[in-house]
N, CA, C and O of each residue as an XYZ file, in Angstrom:
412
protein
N     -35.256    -13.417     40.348
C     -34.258    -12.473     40.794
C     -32.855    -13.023     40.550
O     -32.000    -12.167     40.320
N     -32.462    -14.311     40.559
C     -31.441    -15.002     40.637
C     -31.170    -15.235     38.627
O     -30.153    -15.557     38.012
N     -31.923    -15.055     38.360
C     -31.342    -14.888     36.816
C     -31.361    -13.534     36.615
O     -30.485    -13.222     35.809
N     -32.102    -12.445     37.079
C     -31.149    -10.881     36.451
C     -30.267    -10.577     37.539
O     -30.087     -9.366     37.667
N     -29.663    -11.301     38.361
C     -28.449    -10.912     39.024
C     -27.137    -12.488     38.419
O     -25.995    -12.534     38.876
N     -27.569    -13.364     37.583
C     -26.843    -14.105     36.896
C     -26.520    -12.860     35.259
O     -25.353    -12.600     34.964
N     -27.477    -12.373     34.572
C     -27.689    -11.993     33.880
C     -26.777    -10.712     33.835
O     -25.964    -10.638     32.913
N     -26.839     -9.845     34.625
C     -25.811     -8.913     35.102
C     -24.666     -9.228     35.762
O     -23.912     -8.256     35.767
N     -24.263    -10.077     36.262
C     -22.932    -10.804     36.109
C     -22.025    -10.958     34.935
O     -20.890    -10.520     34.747
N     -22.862    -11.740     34.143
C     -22.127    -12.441     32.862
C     -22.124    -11.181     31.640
O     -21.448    -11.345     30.625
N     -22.644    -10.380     31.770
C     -22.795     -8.992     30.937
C     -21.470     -8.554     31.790
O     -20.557     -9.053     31.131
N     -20.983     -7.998     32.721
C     -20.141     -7.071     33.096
C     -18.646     -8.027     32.909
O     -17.511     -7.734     32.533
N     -19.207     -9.123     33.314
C     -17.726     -9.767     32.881
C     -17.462    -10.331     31.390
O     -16.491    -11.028     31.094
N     -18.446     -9.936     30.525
C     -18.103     -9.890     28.990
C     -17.693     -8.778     28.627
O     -17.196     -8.713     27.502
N     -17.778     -7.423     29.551
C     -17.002     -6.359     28.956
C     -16.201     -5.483     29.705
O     -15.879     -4.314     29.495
N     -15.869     -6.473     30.864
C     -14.148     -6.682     31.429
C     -13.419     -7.227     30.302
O     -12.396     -6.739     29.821
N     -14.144     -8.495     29.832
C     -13.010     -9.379     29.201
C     -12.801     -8.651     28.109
O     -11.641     -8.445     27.754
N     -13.997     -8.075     27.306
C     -13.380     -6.829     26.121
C     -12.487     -6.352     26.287
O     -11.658     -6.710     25.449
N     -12.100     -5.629     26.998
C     -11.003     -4.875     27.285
C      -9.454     -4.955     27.155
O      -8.627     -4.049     27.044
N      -9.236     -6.923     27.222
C      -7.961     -6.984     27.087
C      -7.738     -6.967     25.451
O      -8.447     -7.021     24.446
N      -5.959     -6.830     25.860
C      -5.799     -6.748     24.424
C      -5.269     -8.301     23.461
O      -4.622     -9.333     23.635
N      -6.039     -7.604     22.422
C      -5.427     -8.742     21.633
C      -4.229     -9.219     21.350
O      -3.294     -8.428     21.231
N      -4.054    -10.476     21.203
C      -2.927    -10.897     20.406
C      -2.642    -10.544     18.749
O      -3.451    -10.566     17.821
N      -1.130    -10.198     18.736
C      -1.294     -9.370     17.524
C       0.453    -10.103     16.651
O       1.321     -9.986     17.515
N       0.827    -10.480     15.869
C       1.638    -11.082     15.131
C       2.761    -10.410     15.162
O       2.764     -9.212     14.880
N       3.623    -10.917     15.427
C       5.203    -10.267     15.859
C       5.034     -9.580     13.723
O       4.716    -10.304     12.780
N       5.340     -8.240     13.660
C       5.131     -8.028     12.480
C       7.085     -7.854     11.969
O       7.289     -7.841     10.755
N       8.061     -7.763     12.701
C       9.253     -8.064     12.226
C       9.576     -9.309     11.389
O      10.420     -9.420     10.499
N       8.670    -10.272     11.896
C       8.773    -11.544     10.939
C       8.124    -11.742      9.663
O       8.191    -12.757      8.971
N       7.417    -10.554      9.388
C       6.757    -10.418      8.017
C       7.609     -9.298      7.294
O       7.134     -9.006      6.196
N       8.299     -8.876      7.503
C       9.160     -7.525      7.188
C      10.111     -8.065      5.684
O      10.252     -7.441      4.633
N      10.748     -9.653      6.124
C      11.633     -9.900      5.331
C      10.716    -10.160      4.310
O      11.338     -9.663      3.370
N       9.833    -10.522      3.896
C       9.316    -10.783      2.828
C       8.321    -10.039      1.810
O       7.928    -10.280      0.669
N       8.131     -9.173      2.613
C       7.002     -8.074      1.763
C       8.144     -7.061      1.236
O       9.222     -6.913      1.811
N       7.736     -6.355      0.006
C       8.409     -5.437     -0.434
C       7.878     -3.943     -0.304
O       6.723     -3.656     -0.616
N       8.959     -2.835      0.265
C       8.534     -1.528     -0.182
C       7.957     -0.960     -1.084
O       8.723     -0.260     -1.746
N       6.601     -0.947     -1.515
C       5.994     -0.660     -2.750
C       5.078      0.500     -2.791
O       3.966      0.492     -2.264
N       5.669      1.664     -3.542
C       4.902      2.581     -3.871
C       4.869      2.789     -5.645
O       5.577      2.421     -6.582
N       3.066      3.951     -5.401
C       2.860      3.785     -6.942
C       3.784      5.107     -7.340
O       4.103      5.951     -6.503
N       4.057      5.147     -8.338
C       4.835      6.408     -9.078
C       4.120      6.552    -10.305
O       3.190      5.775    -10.520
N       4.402      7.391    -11.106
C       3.647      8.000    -12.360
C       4.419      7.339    -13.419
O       5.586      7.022    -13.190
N       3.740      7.044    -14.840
C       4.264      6.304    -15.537
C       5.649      7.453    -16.311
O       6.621      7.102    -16.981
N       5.319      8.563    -15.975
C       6.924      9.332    -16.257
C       7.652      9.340    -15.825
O       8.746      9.570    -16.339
N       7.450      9.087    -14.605
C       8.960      9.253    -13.459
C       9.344      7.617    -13.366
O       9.603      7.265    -12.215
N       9.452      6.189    -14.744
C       9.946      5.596    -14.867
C      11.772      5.890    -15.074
O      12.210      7.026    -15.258
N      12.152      5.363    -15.043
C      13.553      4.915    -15.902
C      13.645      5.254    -17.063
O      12.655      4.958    -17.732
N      14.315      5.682    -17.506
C      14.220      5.510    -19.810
C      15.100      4.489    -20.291
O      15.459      4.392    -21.465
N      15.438      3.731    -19.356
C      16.005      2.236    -19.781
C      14.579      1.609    -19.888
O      14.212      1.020    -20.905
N      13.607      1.805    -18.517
C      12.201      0.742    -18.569
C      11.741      1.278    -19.595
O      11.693      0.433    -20.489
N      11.144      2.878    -20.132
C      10.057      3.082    -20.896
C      10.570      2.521    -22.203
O       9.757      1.902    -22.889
N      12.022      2.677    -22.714
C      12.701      2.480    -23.835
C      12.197      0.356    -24.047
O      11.694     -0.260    -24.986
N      12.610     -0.028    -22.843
C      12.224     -1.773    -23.000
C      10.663     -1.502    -23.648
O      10.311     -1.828    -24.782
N       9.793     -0.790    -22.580
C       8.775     -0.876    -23.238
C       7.895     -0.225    -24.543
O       6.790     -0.597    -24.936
N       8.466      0.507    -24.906
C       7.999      1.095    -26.209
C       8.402     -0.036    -26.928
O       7.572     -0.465    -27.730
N       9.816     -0.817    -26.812
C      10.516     -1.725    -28.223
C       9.877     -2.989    -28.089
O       9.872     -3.685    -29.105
N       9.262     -3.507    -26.919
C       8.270     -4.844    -27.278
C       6.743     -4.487    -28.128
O       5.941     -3.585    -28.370
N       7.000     -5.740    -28.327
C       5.807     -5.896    -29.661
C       4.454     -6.082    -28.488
O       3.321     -5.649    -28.698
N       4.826     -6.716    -27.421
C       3.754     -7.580    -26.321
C       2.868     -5.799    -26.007
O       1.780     -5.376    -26.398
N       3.769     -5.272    -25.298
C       4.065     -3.775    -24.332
C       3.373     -2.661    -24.722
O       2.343     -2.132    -24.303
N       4.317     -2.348    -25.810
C       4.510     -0.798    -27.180
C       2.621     -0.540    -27.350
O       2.364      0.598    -26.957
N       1.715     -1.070    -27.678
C       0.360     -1.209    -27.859
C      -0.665     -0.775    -26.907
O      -1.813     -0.373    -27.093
N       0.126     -0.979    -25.686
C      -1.068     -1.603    -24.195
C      -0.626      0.225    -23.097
O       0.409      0.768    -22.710
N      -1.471      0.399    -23.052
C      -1.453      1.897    -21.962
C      -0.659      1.088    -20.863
O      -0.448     -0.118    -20.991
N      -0.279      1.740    -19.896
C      -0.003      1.559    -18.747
C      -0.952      1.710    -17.945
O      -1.435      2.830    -18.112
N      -1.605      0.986    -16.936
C      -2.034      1.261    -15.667
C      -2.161      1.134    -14.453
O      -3.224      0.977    -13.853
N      -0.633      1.216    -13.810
C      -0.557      1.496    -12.848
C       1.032      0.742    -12.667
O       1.275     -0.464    -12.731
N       2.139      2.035    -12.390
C       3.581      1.857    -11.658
C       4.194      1.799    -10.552
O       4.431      2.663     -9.708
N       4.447      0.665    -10.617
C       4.946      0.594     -8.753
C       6.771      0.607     -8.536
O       7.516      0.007     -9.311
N       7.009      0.998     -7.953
C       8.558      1.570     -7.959
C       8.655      0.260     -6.428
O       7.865      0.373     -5.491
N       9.612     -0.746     -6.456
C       9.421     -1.654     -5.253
C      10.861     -1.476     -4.524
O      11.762     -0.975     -5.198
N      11.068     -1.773     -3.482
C      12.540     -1.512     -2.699
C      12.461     -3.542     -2.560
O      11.534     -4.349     -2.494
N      13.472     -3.615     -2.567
C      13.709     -5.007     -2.437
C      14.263     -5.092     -1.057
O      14.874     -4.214     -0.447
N      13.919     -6.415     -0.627
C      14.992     -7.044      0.852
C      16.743     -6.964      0.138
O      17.741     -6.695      0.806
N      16.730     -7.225     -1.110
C      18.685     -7.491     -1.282
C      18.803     -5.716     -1.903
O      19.631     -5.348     -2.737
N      17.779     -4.840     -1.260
C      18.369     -3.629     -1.643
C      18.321     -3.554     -3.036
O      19.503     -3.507     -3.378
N      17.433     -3.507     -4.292
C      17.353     -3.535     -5.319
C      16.297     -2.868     -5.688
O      15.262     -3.399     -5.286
N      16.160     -2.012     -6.231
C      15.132     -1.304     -6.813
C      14.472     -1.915     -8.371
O      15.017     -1.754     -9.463
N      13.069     -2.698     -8.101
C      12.683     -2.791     -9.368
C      11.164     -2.314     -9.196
O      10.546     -2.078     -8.158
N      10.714     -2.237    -10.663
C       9.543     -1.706    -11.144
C       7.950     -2.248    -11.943
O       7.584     -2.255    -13.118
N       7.374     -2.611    -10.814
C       6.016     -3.516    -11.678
C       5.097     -2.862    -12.193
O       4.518     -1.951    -11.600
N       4.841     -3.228    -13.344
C       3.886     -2.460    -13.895
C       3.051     -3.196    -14.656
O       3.279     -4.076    -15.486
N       1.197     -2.300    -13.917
C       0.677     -3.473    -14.159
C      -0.322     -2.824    -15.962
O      -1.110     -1.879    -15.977
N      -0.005     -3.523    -16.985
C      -0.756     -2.881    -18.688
C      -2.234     -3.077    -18.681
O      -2.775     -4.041    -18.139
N      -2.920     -2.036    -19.364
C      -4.392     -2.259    -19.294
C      -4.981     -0.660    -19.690
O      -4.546      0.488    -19.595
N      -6.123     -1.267    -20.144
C      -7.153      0.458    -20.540
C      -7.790      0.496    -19.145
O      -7.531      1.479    -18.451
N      -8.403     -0.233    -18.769
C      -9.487      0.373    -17.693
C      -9.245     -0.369    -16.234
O      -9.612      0.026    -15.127
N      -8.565     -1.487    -16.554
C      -8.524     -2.581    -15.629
C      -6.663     -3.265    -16.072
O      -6.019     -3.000    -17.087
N      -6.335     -3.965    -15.156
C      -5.224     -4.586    -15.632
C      -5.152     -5.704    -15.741
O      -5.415     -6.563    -14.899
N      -4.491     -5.919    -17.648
C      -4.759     -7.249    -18.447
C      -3.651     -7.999    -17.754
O      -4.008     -9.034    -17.193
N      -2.209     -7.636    -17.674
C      -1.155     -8.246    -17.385
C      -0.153     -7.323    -16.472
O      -0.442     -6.126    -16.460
N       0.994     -7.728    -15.702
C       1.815     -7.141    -15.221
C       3.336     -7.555    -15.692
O       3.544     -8.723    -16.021
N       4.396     -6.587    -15.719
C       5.334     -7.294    -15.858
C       6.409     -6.466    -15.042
O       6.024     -5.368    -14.639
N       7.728     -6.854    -14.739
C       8.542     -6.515    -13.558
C       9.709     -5.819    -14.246
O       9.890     -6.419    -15.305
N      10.583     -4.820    -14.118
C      12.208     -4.623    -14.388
C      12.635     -4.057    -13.426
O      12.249     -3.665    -12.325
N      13.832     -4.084    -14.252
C      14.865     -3.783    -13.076
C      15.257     -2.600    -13.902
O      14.701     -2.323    -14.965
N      16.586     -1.668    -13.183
C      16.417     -0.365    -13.310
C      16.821     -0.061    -14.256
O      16.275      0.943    -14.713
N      17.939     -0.665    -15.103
C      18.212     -1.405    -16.484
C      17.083     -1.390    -17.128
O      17.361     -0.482    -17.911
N      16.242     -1.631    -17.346
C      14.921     -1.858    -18.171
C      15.287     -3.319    -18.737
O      15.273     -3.365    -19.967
N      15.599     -4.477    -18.108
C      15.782     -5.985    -18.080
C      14.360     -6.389    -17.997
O      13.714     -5.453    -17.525
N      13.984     -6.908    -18.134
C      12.763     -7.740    -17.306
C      13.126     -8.897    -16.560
O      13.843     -9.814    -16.960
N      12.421     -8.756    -15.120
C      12.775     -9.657    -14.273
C      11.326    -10.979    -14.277
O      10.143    -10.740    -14.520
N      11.855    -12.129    -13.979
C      10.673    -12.980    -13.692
C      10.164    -13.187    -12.122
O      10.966    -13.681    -11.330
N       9.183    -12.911    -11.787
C       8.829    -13.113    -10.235
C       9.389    -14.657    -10.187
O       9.338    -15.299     -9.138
């Protein structure tokens, strides 16, 4: 008797203790470093970027798959994009200029 009234003890106070809440990561301190990143369509680039990329030899060849339009922490808008048929071989970055930036 003294172990199913131990037994039902330690059950009800395992799901009291469920109940509290977790600890969860001040997420303002991750803010500065992640970037605003959404995907956009490879038309609604720049024609400074598509123009960079049609004129490389690397680029001009390789489909696009998949454009990310990024908001920067210094307020800068640049654009990663990652080249590939089915999967992505490489990525590369510009700015709104159609520059290429280096991560």
């Amino acid at each position: 008797m003294k172990k199913i009234a131990f037994v039902f003890a330690f059950s009800a106070f395992t799901l009291l203790a469920a109940k509290a809440t977790p600890l969860s990561p001040n997420n303002d301190s991750f803010s500065v470093f992640q970037d605003d990143k959404k995907e956009i369509d490879a038309e609604d680039l720049p024609k400074a970027v598509k123009k960079t990329i049609l004129e490389s030899k690397e680029t001009k060849a390789v489909p696009i798959y998949k454009a990310y339009e990024c908001s920067n922490p210094d307020n800068t808008i640049t654009y990663k994009i990652s080249f590939g048929l089915e999967e992505p071989e490489f990525s590369k970055t510009y700015d709104t200029e159609g520059n290429e930036v280096n991560d």
